[in-house]
C-alpha positions as CSV (number, residue, x, y, z in Angstrom):
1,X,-35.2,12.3,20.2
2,X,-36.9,9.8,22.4
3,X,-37.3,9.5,25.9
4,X,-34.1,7.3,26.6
5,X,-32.4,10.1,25.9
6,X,-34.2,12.4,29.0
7,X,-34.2,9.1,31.2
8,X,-30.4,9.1,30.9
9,X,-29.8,12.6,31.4
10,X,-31.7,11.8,34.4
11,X,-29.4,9.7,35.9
12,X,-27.2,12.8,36.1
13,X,-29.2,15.8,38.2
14,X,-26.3,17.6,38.3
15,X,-26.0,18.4,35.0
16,X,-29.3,19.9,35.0
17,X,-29.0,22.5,37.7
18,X,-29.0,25.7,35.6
19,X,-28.5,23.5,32.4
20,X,-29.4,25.3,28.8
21,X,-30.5,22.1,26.4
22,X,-30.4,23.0,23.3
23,X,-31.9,20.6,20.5
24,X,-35.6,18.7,20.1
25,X,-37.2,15.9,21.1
26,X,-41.0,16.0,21.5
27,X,-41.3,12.4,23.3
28,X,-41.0,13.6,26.7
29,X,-40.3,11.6,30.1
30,X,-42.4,11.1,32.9
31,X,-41.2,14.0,35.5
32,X,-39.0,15.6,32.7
33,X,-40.1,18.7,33.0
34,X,-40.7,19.0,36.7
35,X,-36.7,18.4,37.1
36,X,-36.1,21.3,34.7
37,X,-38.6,23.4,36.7
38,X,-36.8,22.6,40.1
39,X,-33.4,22.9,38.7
40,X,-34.2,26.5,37.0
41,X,-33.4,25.2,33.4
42,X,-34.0,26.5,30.2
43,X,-35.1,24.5,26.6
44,X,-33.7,26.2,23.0
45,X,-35.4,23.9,20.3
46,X,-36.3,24.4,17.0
47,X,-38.7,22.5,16.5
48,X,-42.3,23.6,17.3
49,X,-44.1,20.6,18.2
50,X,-41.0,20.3,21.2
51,X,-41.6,23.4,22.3
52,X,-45.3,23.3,22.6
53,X,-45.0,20.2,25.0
54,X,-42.8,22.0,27.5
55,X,-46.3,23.1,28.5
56,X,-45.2,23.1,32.1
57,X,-42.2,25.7,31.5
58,X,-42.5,29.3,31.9
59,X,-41.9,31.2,28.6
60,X,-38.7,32.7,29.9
61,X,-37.8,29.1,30.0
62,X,-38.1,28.0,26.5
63,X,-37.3,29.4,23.5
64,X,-38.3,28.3,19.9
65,X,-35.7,29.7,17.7
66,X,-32.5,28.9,15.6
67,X,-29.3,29.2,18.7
68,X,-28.3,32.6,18.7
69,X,-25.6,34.0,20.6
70,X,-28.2,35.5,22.8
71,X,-29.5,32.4,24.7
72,X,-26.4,32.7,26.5
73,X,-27.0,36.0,27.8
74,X,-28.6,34.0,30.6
75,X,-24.8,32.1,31.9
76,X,-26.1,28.8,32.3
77,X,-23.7,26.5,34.4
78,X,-24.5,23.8,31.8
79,X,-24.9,23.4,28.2
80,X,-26.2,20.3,26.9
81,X,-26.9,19.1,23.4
82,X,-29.6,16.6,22.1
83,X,-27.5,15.4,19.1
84,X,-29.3,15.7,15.7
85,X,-29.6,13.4,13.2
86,X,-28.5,15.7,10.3
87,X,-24.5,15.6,10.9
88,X,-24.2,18.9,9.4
89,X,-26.2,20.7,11.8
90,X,-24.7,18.7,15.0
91,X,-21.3,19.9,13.6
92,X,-22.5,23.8,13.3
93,X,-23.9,23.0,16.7
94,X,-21.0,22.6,18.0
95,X,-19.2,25.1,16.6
96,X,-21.7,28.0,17.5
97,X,-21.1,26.8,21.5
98,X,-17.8,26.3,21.4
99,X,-17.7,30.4,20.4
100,X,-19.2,30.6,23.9
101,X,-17.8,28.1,26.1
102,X,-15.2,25.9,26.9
103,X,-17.2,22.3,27.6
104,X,-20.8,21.1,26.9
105,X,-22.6,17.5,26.6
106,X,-23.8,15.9,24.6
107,X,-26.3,13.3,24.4
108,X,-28.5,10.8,21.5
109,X,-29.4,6.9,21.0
110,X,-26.9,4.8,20.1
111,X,-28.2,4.1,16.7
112,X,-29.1,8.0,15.7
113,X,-25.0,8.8,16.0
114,X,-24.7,8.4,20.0
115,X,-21.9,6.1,20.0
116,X,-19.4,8.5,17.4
117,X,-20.3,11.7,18.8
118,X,-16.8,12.2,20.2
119,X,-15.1,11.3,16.9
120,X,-17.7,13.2,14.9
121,X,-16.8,16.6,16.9
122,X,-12.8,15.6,16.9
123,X,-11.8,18.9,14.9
124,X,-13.8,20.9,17.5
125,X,-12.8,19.6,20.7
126,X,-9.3,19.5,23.1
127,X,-10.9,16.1,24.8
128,X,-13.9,14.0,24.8
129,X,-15.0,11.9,27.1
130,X,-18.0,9.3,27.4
131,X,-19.8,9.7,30.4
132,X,-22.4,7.4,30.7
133,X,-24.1,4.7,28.4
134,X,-28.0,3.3,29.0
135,X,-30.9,2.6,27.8
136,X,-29.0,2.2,24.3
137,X,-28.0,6.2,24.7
138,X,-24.6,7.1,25.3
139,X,-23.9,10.9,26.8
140,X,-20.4,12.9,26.6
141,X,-18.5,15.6,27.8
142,X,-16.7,18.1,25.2
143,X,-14.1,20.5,26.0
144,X,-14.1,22.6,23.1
145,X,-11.6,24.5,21.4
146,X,-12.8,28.0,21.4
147,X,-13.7,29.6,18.3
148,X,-14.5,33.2,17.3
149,X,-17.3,35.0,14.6
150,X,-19.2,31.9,14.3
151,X,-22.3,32.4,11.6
152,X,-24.7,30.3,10.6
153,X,-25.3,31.6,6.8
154,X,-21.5,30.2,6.7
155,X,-23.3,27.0,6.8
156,X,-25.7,27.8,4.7
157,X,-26.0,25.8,1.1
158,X,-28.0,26.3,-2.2
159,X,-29.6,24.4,-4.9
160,X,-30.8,26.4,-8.3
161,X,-34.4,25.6,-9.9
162,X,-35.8,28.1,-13.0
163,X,-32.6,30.2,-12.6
164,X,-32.9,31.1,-9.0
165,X,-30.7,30.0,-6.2
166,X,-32.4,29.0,-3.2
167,X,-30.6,29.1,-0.1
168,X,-31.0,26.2,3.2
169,X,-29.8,26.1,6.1
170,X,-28.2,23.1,8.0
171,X,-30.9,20.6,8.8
172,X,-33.4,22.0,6.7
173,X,-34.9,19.2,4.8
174,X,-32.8,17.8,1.4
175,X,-30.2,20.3,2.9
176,X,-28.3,22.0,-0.2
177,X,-30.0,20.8,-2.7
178,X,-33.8,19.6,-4.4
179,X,-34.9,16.4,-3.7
180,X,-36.5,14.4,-6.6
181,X,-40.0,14.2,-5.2
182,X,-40.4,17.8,-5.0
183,X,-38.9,18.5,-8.4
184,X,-41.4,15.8,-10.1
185,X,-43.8,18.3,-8.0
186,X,-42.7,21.6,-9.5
187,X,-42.7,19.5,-13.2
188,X,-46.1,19.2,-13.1
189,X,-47.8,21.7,-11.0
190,X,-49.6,24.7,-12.9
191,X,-48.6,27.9,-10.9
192,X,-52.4,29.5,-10.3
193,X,-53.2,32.8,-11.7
194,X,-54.4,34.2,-8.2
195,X,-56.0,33.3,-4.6
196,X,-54.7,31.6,-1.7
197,X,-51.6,29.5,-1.4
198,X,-50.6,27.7,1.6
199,X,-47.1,25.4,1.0
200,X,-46.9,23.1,4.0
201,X,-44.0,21.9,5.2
202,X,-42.4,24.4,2.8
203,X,-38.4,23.8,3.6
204,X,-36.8,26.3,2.0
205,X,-40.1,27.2,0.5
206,X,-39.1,26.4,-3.0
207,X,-42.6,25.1,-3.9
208,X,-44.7,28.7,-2.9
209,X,-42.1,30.8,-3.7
210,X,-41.5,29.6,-7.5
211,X,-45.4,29.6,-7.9
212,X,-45.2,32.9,-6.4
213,X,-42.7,33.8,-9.1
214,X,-44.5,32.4,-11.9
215,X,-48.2,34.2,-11.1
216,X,-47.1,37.0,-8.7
217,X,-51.1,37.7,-7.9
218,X,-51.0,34.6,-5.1
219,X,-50.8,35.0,-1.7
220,X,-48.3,32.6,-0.1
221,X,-48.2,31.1,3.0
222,X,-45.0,29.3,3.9
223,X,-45.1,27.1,7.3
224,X,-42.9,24.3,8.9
225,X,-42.4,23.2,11.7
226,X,-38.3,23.8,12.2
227,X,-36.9,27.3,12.9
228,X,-33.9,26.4,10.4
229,X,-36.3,25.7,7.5
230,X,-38.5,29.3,8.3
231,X,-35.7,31.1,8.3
232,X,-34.4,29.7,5.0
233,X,-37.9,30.1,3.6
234,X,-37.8,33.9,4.8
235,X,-34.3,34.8,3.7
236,X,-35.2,33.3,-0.1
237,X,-38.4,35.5,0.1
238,X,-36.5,38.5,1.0
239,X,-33.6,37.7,-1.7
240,X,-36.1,36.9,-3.9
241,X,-38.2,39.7,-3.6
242,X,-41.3,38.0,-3.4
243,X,-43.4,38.9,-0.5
244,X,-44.6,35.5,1.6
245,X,-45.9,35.2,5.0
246,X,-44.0,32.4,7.3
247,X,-45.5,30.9,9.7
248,X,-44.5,27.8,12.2
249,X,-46.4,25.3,12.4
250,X,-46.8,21.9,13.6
251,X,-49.5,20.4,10.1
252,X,-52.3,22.4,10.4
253,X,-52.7,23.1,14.0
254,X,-51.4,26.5,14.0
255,X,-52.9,27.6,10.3
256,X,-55.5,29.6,10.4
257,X,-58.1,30.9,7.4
258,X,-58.7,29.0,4.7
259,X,-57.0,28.4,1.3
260,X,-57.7,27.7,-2.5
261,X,-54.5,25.5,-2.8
262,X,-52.7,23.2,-0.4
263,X,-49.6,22.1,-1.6
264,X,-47.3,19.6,0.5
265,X,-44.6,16.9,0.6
266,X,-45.5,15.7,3.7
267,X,-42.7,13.6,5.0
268,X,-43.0,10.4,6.3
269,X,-39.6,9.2,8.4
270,X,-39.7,10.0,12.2
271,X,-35.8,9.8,13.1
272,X,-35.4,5.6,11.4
273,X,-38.9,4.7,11.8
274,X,-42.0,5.3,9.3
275,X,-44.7,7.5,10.0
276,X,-47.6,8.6,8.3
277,X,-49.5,10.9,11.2
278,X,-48.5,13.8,8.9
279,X,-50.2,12.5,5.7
280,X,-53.4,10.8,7.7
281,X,-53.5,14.1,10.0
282,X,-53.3,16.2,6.6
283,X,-56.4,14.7,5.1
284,X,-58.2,14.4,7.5
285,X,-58.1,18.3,8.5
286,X,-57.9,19.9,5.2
287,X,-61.4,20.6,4.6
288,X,-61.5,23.0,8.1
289,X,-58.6,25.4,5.9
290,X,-59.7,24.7,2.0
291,X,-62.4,26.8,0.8
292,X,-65.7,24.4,-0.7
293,X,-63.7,24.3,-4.3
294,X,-60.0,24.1,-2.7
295,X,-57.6,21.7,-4.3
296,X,-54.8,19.8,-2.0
297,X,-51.8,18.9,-4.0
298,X,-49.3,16.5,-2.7
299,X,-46.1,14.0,-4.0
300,X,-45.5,11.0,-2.4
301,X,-43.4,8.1,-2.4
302,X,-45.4,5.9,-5.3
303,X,-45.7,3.0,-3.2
304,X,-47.5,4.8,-0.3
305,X,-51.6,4.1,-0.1
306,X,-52.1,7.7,0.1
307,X,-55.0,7.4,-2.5
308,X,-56.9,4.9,0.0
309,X,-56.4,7.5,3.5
310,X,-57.5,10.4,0.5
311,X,-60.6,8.9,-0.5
312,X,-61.9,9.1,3.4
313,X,-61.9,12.8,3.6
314,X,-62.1,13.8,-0.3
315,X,-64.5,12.8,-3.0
316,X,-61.9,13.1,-5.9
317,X,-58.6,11.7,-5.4
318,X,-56.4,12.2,-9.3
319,X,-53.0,10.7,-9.7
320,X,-52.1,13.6,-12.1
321,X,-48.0,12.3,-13.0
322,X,-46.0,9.5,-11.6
323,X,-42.1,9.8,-12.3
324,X,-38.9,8.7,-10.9
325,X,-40.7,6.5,-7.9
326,X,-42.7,9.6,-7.2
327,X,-46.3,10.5,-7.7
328,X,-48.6,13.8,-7.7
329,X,-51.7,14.0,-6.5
330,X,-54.7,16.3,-6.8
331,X,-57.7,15.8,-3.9
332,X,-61.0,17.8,-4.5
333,X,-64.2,17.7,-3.6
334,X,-64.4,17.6,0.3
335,X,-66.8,15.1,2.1
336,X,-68.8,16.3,5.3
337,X,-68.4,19.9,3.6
């Protein structure tokens, strides 16, 4: 979510007297958050990097978690939605408000689904209307056709690897099934026989948890940044019966200790656009949470330079397996150590 989106919900102060928003977009607009403030508004998001810049909120304000039924304990006078990008999850969105209220808004660009939101939430709503269009946004009103016993596991979907299922929930990344980079990952990655494990970015935390299966005697750490993806993560350990901690975090910022194994498909698509902050912010950072012989594994699309940004912060950079456009590599040897 970028700040368009806030400048056109700016245009309409009204909305925002008393207003829960409910979605993510760390991007914010100048004077964003002093409107909230003077409007007594509230920010769900799941996503921790969004929540961490509503620095100017008071924590009964925001709230970094999956949308319970809970967050309306509060009776805000709005609701309004920052529309998603996973279709799925703007769908169950949807759903879980309209099990709570009659009308909310709804709001994204133009080219991230703004323009169809109305048709894409046809089966959920009595009427929609377009209210406004700018800056390439487009915002709407949805009177919604209450529903009852709304439950997010109902979303849920699972993808099998070694001959365990391994549950996600909407919007959690490759969303019901395994995507190819991390399988050429699991291929090729010997499980260690013991010490420290931290799978970043973890997902549904397929990676830690089926090392963790393979050579119980590691301790896994499973972090992301999205409260959909943790909770995945921590209902697979739990199923699984294979004890993990979970952690949010946005990289490395929040991770504290040090490791013998990194492990990581860092992702490198911001909404449409390509970014590789995640990758260049990883290597740079690693050596502050590997131990002096740590390894950082990662897979990567094979026609990124990761190997170049690697050889900055690590002395040894291996390409260990390429396969299916993907490639694994091992980085060793920290310089500056």
């Amino acid at each position: 979510m970028s700040q368009p989106v806030y400048e056109l919900l700016q245009r309409h102060p009204d909305l925002l007297k008393r207003a829960l928003i409910i979605g993510n977009g760390a991007e914010l607009a100048s004077n964003w958050q002093q409107q909230l403030v003077e409007n007594d508004a509230r920010i769900l998001t799941w996503d921790w990097q969004t929540f961490n810049n509503y620095n100017q909120l008071n924590p009964d304000h925001k709230q970094f978690a999956m949308p319970q039924n809970d967050c309306f304990d509060w009776q805000p006078d709005h609701i309004i939605v920052l529309w998603p990008k996973s279709k799925h999850l703007a769908k169950g969105l949807i759903q879980f408000i309209s099990s709570n209220a009659d009308r909310c808004f709804a709001v994204a660009a133009n080219d991230a689904g703004g323009k169809s939101i109305g048709k894409a939430c046809a089966d959920f709503t009595q009427n929609s209307e377009k209210l406004d269009s700018a800056r390439r946004c487009s915002l709407w009103q949805l009177d919604l056709i209450r529903s009852d016993n709304f439950n997010w596991l109902k979303q849920a979907q699972s993808f099998t690897w070694h001959e365990q299922a391994y549950m996600t929930l909407p919007g959690v990344f490759s969303h019901g099934k395994l995507d190819i980079g991390t399988r050429v990952l699991l291929e090729h990655l010997p499980a260690p026989a013991h010490g420290k494990l931290l799978d970043l970015g973890c997902g549904s935390g397929v990676i830690g948890l089926s090392l963790k299966q393979q050579q119980n005697a590691l301790d896994v750490t499973l972090a992301d940044v999205d409260a959909f993806a943790l909770r995945s993560a921590q209902l697979n350990s739990m199923r699984l019966g294979l004890a993990a901690d979970v952690t949010a975090s946005d990289g490395l910022h929040q991770i504290d200790g040090r490791f013998d194994y990194i492990i990581s498909n860092p992702p490198f698509h911001q909404g449409k656009e390509t970014n590789y902050h995640f990758a260049e912010e990883l290597f740079q950072q690693a050596k502050k949470h590997l131990i002096a012989d740590g390894q950082l594994w990662i897979v990567a699309n094979r026609h990124l330079a990761y190997e170049e940004w690697a050889q900055q912060s690590f002395a040894s950079v291996e390409i260990l397996a390429q396969q299916d456009g993907f490639k694994i590599l091992c980085l060793s040897q920290m310089k500056g150590k």
